[in-house]
Structure formats: structure tokens, C-alpha cells
C-alpha positions in Angstrom: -57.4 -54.9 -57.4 -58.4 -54.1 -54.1 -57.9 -50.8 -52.4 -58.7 -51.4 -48.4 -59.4 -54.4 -46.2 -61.2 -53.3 -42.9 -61.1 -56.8 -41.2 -61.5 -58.2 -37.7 -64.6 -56.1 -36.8 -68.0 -56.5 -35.9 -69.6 -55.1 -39.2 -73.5 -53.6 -39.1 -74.8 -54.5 -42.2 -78.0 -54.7 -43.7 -78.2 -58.3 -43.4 -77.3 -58.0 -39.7 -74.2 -57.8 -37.5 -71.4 -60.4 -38.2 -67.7 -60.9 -38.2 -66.8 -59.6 -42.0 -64.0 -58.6 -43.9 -65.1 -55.3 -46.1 -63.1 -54.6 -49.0 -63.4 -50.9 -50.9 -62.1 -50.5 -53.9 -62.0 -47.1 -55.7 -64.9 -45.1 -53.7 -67.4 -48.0 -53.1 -67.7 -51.1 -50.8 -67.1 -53.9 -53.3 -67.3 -56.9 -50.7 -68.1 -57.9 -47.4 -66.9 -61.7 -46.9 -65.9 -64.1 -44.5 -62.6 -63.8 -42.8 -59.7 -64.4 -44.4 -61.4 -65.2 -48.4 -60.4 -61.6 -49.5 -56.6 -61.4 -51.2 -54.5 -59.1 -48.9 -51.4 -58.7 -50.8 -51.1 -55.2 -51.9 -53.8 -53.9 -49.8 -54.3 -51.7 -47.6 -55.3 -53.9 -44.0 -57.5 -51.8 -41.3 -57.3 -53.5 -38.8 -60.9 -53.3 -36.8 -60.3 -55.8 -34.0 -62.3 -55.6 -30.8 -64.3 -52.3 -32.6 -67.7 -51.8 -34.2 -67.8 -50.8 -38.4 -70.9 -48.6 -38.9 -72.2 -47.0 -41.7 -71.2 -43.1 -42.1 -73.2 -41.3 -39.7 -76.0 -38.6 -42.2 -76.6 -35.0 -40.0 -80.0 -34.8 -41.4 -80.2 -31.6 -40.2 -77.4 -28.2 -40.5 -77.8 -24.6 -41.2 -74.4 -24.1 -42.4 -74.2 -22.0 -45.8 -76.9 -19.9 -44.4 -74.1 -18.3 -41.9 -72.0 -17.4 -44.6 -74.5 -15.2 -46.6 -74.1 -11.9 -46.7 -75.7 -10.1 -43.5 -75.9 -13.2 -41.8 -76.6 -12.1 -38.1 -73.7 -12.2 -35.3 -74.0 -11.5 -31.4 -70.7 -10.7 -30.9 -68.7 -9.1 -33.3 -65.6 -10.8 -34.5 -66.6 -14.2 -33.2 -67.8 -15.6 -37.2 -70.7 -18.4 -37.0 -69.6 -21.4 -38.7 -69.8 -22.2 -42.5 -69.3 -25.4 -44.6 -65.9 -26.2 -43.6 -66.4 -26.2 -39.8 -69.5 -28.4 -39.7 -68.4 -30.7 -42.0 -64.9 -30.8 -39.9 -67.0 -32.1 -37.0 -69.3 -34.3 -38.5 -66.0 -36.5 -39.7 -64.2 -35.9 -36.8 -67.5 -37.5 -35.2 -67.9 -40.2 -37.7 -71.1 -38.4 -39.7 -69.7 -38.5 -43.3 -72.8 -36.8 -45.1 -74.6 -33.6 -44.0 -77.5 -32.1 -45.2 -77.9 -28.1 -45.4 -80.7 -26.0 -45.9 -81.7 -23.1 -48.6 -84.3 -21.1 -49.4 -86.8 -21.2 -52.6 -86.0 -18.0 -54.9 -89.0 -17.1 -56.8 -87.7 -16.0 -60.1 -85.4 -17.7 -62.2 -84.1 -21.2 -62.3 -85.2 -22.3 -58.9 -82.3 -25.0 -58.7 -79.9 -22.4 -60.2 -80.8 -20.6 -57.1 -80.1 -23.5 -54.7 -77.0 -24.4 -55.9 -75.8 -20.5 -55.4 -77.1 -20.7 -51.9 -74.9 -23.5 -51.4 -71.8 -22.7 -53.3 -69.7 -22.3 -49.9 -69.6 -25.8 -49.5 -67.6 -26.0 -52.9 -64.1 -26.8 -51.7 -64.7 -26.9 -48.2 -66.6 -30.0 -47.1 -64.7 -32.7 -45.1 -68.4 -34.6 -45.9 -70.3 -35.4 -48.6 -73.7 -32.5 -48.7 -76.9 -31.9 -49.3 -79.6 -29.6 -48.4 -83.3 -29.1 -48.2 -85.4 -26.9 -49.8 -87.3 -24.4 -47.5 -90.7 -22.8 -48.6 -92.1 -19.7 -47.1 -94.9 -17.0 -47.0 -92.8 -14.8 -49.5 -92.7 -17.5 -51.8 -95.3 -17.3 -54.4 -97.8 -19.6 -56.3 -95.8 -20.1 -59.3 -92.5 -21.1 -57.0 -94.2 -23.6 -55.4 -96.2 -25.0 -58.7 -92.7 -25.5 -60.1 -91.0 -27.7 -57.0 -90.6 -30.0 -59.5 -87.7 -28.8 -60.6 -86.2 -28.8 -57.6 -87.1 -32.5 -57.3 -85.7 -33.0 -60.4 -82.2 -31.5 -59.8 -82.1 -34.0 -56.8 -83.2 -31.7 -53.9 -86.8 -33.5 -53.1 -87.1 -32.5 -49.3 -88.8 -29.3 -48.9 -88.4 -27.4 -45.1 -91.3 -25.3 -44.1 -91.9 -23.7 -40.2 -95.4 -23.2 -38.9 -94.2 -20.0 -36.9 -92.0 -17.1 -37.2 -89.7 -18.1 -34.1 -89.8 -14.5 -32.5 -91.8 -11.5 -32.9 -89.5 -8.1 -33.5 -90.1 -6.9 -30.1 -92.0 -8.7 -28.1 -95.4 -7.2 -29.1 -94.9 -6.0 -33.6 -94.8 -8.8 -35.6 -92.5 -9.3 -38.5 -90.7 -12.3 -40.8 -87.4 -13.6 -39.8 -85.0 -13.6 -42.6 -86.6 -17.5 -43.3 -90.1 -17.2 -41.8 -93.5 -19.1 -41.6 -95.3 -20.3 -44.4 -99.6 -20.0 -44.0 -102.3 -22.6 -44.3 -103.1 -21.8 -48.0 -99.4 -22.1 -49.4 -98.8 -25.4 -47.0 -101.3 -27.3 -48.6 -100.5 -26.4 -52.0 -96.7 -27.2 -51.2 -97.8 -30.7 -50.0 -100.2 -31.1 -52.4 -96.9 -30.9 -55.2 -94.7 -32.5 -53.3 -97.2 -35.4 -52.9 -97.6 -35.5 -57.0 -94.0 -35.4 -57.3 -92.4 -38.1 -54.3 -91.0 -35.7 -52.0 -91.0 -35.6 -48.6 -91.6 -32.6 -46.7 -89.7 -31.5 -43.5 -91.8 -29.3 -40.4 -90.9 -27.2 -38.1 -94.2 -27.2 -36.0 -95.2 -24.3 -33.4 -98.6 -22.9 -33.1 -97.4 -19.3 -34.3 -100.5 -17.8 -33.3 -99.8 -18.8 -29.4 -96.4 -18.5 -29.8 -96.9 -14.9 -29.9 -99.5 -14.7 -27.5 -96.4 -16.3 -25.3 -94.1 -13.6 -26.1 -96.6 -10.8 -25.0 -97.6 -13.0 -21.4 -94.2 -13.4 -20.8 -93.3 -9.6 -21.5 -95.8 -8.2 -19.3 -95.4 -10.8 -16.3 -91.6 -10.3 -15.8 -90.4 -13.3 -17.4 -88.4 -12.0 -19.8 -85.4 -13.7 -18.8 -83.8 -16.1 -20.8 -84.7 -19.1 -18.9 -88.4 -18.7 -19.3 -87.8 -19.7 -23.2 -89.4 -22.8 -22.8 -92.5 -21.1 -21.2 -92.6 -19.8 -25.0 -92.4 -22.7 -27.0 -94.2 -24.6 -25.3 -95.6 -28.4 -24.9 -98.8 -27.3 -26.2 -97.4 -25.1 -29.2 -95.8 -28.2 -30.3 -98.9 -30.0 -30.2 -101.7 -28.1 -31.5 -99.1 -27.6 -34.7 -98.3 -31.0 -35.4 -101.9 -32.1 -35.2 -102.9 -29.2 -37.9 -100.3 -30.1 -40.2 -100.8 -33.9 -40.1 -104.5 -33.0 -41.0 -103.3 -31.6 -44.1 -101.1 -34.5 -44.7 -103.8 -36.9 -44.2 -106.1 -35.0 -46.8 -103.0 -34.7 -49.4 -101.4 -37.5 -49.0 -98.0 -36.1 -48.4 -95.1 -38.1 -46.6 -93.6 -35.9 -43.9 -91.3 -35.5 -41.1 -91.1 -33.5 -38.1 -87.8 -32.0 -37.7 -86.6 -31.9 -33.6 -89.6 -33.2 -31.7 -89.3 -31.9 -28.3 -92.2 -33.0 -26.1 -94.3 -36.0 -25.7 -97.3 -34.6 -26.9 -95.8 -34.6 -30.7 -94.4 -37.1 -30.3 -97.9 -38.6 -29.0 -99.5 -37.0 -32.6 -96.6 -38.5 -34.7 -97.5 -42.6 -32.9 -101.1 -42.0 -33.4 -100.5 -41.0 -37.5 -98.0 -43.7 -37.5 -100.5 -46.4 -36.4 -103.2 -45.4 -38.7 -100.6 -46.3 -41.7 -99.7 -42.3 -42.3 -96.1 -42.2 -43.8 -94.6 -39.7 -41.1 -91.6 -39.6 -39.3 -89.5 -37.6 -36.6 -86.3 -36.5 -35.9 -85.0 -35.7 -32.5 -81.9 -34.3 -31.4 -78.7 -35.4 -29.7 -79.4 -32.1 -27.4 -83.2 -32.7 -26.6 -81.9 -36.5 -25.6 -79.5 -35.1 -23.3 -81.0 -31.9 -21.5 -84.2 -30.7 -20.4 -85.6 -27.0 -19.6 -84.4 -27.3 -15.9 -80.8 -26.8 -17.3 -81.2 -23.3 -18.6 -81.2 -21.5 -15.4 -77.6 -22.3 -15.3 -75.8 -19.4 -15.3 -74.7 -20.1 -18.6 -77.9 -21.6 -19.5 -78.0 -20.4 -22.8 -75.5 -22.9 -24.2 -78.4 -25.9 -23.9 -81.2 -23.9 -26.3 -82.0 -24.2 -29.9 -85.6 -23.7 -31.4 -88.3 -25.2 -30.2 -86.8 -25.1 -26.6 -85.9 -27.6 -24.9 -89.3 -29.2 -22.4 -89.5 -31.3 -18.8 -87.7 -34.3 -17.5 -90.4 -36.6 -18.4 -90.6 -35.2 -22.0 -86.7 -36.4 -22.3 -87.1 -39.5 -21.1 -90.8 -40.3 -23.5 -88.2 -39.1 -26.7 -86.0 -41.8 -25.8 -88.6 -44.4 -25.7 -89.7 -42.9 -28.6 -86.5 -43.3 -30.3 -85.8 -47.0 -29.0 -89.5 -48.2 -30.0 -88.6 -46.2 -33.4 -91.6 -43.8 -33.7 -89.2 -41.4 -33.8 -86.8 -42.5 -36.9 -83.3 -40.4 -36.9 -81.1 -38.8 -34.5 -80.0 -34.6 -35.8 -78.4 -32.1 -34.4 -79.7 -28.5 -35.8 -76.2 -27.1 -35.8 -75.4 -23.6 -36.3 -72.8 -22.8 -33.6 -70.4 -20.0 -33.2 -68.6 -18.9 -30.1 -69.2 -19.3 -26.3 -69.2 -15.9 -26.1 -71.4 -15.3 -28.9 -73.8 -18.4 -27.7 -74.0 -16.6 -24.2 -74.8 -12.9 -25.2 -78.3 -13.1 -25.2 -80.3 -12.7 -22.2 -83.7 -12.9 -22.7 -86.4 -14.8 -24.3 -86.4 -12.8 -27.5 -82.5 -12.5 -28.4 -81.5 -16.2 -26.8 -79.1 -17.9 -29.6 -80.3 -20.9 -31.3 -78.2 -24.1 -32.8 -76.2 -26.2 -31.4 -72.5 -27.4 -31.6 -73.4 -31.2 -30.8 -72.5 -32.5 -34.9 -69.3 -33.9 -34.1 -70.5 -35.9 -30.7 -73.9 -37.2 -31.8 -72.2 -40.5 -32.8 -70.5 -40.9 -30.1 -73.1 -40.1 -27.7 -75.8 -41.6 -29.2 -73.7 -45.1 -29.1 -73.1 -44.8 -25.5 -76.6 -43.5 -24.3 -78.3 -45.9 -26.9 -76.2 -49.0 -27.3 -74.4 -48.8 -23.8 -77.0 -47.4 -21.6 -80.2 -48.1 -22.8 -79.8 -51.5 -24.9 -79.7 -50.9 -28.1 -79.4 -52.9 -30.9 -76.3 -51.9 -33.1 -78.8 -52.1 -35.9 -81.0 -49.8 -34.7 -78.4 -47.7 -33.5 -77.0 -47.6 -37.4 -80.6 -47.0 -38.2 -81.2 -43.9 -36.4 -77.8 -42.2 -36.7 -77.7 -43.2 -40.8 -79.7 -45.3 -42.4 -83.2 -44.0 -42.1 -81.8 -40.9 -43.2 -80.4 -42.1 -46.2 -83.9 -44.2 -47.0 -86.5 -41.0 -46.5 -84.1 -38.7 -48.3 -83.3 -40.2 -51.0 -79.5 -41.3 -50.5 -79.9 -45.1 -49.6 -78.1 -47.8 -50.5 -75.5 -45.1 -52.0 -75.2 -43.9 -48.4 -76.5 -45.1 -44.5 -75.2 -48.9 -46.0 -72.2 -50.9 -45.6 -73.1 -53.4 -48.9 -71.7 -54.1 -51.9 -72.3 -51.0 -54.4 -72.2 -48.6 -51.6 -70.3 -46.1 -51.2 -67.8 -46.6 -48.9 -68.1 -43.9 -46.4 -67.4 -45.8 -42.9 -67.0 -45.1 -39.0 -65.5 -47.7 -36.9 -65.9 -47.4 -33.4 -63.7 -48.3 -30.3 -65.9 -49.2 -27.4 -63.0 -49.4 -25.2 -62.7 -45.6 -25.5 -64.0 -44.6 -21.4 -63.4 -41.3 -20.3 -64.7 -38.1 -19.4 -65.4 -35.5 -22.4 -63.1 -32.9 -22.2 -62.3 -29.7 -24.2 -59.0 -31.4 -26.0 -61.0 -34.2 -27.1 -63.4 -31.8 -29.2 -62.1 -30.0 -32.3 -65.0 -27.4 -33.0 -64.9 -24.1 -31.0 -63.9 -23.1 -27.5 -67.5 -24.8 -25.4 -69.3 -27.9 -25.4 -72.7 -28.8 -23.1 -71.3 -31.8 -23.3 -68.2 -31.3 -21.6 -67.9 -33.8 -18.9 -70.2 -36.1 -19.6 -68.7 -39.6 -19.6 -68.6 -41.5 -23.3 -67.8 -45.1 -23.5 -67.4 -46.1 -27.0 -66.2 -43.2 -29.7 -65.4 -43.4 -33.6 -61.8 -43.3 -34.0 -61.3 -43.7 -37.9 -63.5 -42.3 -40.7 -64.0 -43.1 -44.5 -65.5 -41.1 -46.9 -66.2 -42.7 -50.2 -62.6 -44.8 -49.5 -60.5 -41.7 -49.1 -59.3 -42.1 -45.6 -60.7 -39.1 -43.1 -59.8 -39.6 -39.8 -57.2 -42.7 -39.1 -56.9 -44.0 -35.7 -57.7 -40.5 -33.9 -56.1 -38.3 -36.6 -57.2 -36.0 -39.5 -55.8 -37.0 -42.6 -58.5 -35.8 -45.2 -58.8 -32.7 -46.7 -62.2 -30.1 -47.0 -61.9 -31.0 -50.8 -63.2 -34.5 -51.0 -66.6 -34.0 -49.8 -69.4 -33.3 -52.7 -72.4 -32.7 -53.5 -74.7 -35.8 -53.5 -77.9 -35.7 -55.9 -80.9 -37.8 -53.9 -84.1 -39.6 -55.4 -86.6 -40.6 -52.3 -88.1 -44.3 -52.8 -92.1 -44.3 -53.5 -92.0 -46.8 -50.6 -90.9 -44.7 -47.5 -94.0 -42.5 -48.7 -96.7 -44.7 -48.5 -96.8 -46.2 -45.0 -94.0 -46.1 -42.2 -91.5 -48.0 -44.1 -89.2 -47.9 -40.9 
């Protein structure tokens, strides 16, 4: 017997968009008919008139258990960064049913014994359904990274890796951040396994070497401020690391993606590898959509930066075609927010807070700048807020789907929603850079595998329904740009 009817909505499926009744039964999608062939007695009828059914949104990218740990670093004391529970609270509220985390490769042990304990926090308080990648790094040693099989194996097959250390310790010494760079001689090896094995590997790509060099110029020249960050990570960081990396992916053979391009030059490198049949892919954020460098000499300026900085104008407005002519492949947010007051303490280039608190209005947004604004296809706007997620990482058509055999993890959208963002609206924290921006079109009800989330603008779901989702990546996505 049928469970739930969502009926009278424009339904994305992967067929197309149509006029469908979806039936869940249990946790999956079971059908999605014509009007009016599905029995209703007994069943529970959602009615979607006049609003858009999407597939669950996927937050490809969330450091959430990491600001649990022990010694995890705070600005501000008594203002706690957010864990588990609070990003997956506003990924549902925002329609984004499935989240993926990130943890760090132990180097003794049982790897994915290690993974899972850097993860346990989301046990018991996820509103979502989770993941998380695997991140490799200088500390890591040979045999770690000759056994990322196993980590494969226990159905973590995305590896994270950054190209730079993010900041020096003061501006002149080097040193590791607590999850630091990884060097040329480990990279390749790490593609070279995760190639053998079908993983994909995710980049965060500076030129470390000139990022440095940045901190010093900007030390001694007086533009230490914190508005000068982009001066820092610059266009040209971005793009002498992307080109190195995909010249080790072209000689390994490794399917990659860039995590939060920010300028046109990568995303210049990532077309070019693209149209020479090189299975790569980028992610931009909801925040490097929405803002450009210009913003940060706000007195509050601080509140627009996460790593790499935001760039120029004309770098926005090239991710955006990038997005729409889909060399760039998913939408992400990098969230890891706290308070304002913790998000505004530092002041300079070196102490300015990354993450971002845009998880639960990247749906939203992305329909109305996307779909709304810009044309859009609802198709493509499912694409790049789900189901290109699900297909590199391994989740699809269990996630980023609404099709038979899916689960049912749903966001319907009301387009007639028109107003001006406002603080009551959100449900994460006491700031937003979003605040005030006009939204037309918002997900007002949320399903995660059929247990109801979010009905009609209210939480009903609880943090102990979301689990942990074990993901296999499809040879195809790694052979050519499958999307």
C-alpha cells in the first residue's frame, strides 16, 4: 500500500519535466504516473499544485564534524562553531537532504575505522542523510595512501587534497594548518591509486609557493587589512595551481574536481581539459555567485570570505556562464559558520574567518538567480544543485533522482514565494550576507527518504533520521565529462 501521493506538481525527473503523480512508499519513490492512475484511498495526498518537485538538494561540500573535535579553533569564546546537527538543520530547512562532510586520513590502523570516528558526531544528529570525503595530506605517509583502497571500499571514494597551506603562521614562518597541503610526490601517488581504484579526487588549488610570497608583499606594503585577502589568493594562484594539477591528472588518468572555483582563469583550465575529453569537473559556490572582492571593504566585510577569496566582478559573472553552459557541474557552499561575532573578529589578512553560512539558501537562491533570472532549465537547475553530485560521488539514482527505486528524499518549491530575505525567515545563527536580497521561489516542504522534514514551512523531522550513506562512483563519470 502506498504511503504518500505528491500530486499536481511539475515534477523534474530524469526523463524530463511533466505533470506526475509520485507515490513513496516506505523510504523510496515507487511511482511517478499520470494524474489521477495512482489509488488515493488511505494515502497520504501532498498536494503540489502550482509548485515545482525537485530532487533533494546534495551539499557536496561541509566542514561540519571537523568543528566538533577537540581543540577545534574559535575567535570568540563562547560563540561554538557549528557541528552535524546545525548544518544539517539548514540544509533541510533549505531543501538539501544529503550533505557530505570531510575527514582526515589517519595513518595507522584501520583507515576507515578512523573515518567513521571522525565522523561519529553526526550519529544522532543529522536532519540529512551524510557523507564525507576523505582528505590526504603531507603528514600522511606512503603506506596510507597505498592502502586508499580501503577507504574506497568502505564507501568513501572521494579523496580531498589542497595544493597550499592557506596561511603561513605569521606572515613570514611557515607551518601546517591542522589539515595542510599535500606535495607533488604524494599527489601523484594519491591519483595514481585513486585512478586504479575508481575514485574521484577533490582539489583545493592555490599556487602555495606564491601564496606565501603574497602574505610577505602584503605584510611589508601595508596591506594587511582584511580586505586585501583577495590580493592573496589571487586570480593567478588559482591558475598556475589548477594547470599543475591537471597535468598530473592527464599523465594518471585520474577523474577530478575542483572544489570552489573562484576566477575565470580556472575556470578557463577546467573548459580547456574538458574539451580535450579529460574527466574533470568544478564546483562553485552559492557565495562566489553572489559576491565579488569589492564587497569586503564593507565594514563588516568579513562576513562575504571563505578560502580561496572571493575575485572581480567579471570573474562572477564568467562563473555563472560557466555554470549555465555546465563546465562548471554543481553548486556547494563550504559551510563552516559560527557566529556574527565570531565571523567578524578577524581583521587582517592572516586571522580573516573562513566558511560560510549560505547551506540552508543555496536552493533557494540558486532557483531564483538560475531558473528566474538567468533562464535556466529546471533540469539543469536539478542538475547542478543534486544530481551531478550524486553521479560523480557515487550516490545516484539512490540520491539527486526523483525515479522509481529512488530514494525518496524530495523538495518542492513554491515559486510564488516573493519577498525580501529577512533574518526570521532563516533558521541558522544571528547573520546572513544574504539578508535582503530578494528570492522568488523557495522550498517549502522537504522529504527525506519519505519521512516528512519540513511540511508546508514547518519542521516536523527530527536530527535522528538522517544516516550515513555508503557511495560507489560509476566508471563512466571517470572516463570523459559524463555531464
Amino acid at each position: 500500500m502506498l504511503d504518500t501521493i505528491i500530486k499536481g506538481g511539475q515534477v523534474v525527473t530524469p526523463g524530463g519535466v511533466g505533470n506526475w503523480d509520485v507515490a513513496v512508499q516506505g523510504e523510496k519513490i515507487v511511482a511517478v504516473a499520470l494524474p489521477g492512475v495512482l489509488p488515493e484511498e488511505g494515502v497520504k495526498i501532498i498536494d503540489a499544485s502550482g509548485r515545482i518537485v525537485v530532487p533533494g538538494g546534495i551539499e557536496p561540500h561541509a566542514h561540519a564534524a571537523a568543528n566538533v573535535q577537540p581543540g577545534a579553533q574559535r575567535m570568540v569564546e563562547d560563540t561554538p562553531n557549528a557541528g552535524p546537527i546545525d548544518h544539517s538543520l539548514g540544509a533541510i530547512w533549505g531543501g538539501t537532504t544529503t550533505v557530505i562532510d570531510f575527514a582526515p586520513v589517519p595513518n595507522e590502523g584501520d583507515l576507515a575505522a578512523g573515518i567513521h570516528d571522525f565522523i561519529a558526531p553526526w550519529i544522532g544528529n543529522a536532519y540529512t542523510d551524510y557523507s564525507t570525503h576523505c582528505i590526504y595530506r603531507n603528514s600522511n605517509t606512503p603506506d596510507a595512501i597505498s592502502r586508499y583502497k580501503e577507504l574506497l571500499d568502505a564507501g568513501f571514494p572521494s579523496i580531498k587534497i589542497f595544493t597550499t597551506d592557506i596561511r603561513p603562521s605569521d606572515g613570514v614562518t611557515r607551518s601546517l594548518t591542522p589539515i595542510g597541503k599535500i606535495d607533488a610526490g604524494r599527489l601523484q601517488d594519491v591519483m595514481s591509486q585513486i585512478a586504479r581504484h575508481g575514485g574521484v579526487l577533490a582539489v583545493h588549488g592555490e599556487d602555495d609557493e606564491l601564496v606565501m610570497y603574497n602574505y610577505l608583499l602584503a605584510q611589508q606594503r601595508g596591506l594587511w587589512d582584511w580586505h586585501n585577502v583577495h590580493m592573496i589568493h589571487s586570480k593567478t594562484v588559482e591558475d598556475l595551481a589548477f594547470r599543475s594539477v591537471l597535468r598530473l591528472a592527464e599523465q594518471t588518468e585520474v577523474g577530478l574536481y575542483f572544489v570552489h572555483v573562484t576566477a575565470k582563469e580556472g575556470l578557463d583550465a577546467i573548459s580547456e581539459a574538458r574539451s580535450r575529453g579529460m574527466p574533470v569537473y568544478g564546483e562553485v559556490l552559492t557565495l562566489a555567485l553572489s559576491f565579488n572582492c569589492e564587497q569586503y571593504k564593507e565594514p563588516d566585510g568579513m562576513k562575504y570570505h571563505t578560502y580561496p577569496s572571493l575575485k572581480y566582478e567579471d570573474d562572477r559573472q564568467e562563473l555563472w556562464k560557466g555554470l549555465l553552459r555546465q563546465d562548471l557541474t554543481f553548486t556547494a557552499t563550504d559551510s563552516s559558520f559560527t557566529t556574527y561575532l565570531d565571523k567578524i573578529a578577524g581583521r587582517n589578512v592572516m586571522d580573516v574567518r573562513g566558511g560560510n553560512i549560505g547551506i540552508e539558501i543555496r536552493m533557494g537562491l540558486n532557483y531564483t538567480e538560475g531558473v528566474v533570472k538567468r533562464g535556466m532549465s529546471l533540469e539543469h537547475f536539478a542538475a547542478t544543485t543534486s544530481t551531478n553530485a550524486a553521479k560523480l560521488l557515487g550516490m545516484y539514482p539512490q540520491k539527486g533522482a526523483i525515479s522509481v527505486g529512488s530514494d525518496a528524499d524530495i523538495a518542492i518549491i513554491d515559486p510564488s514565494v516573493k519577498k525580501a530575505l529577512s533574518m526570521s525567515d532563516l533558521h541558522l545563527r544571528d547573520y546572513s550576507p544574504w539578508e535582503g536580497w530578494e528570492v522568488e521561489g523557495w522550498p517549502t516542504t522537504v522529504m527525506l527518504r519519505g519521512n516528512m522534514m519540513v511540511d508546508n514551512g514547518q519542521l516536523v523531522g527530527s536530527p535522528d533520521v538522517g544516516k550515513l550513506i555508503h557511495r560507489k562512483i560509476t566508471p563512466s563519470v571517470l572516463q570523459r565529462p559524463a555531464f
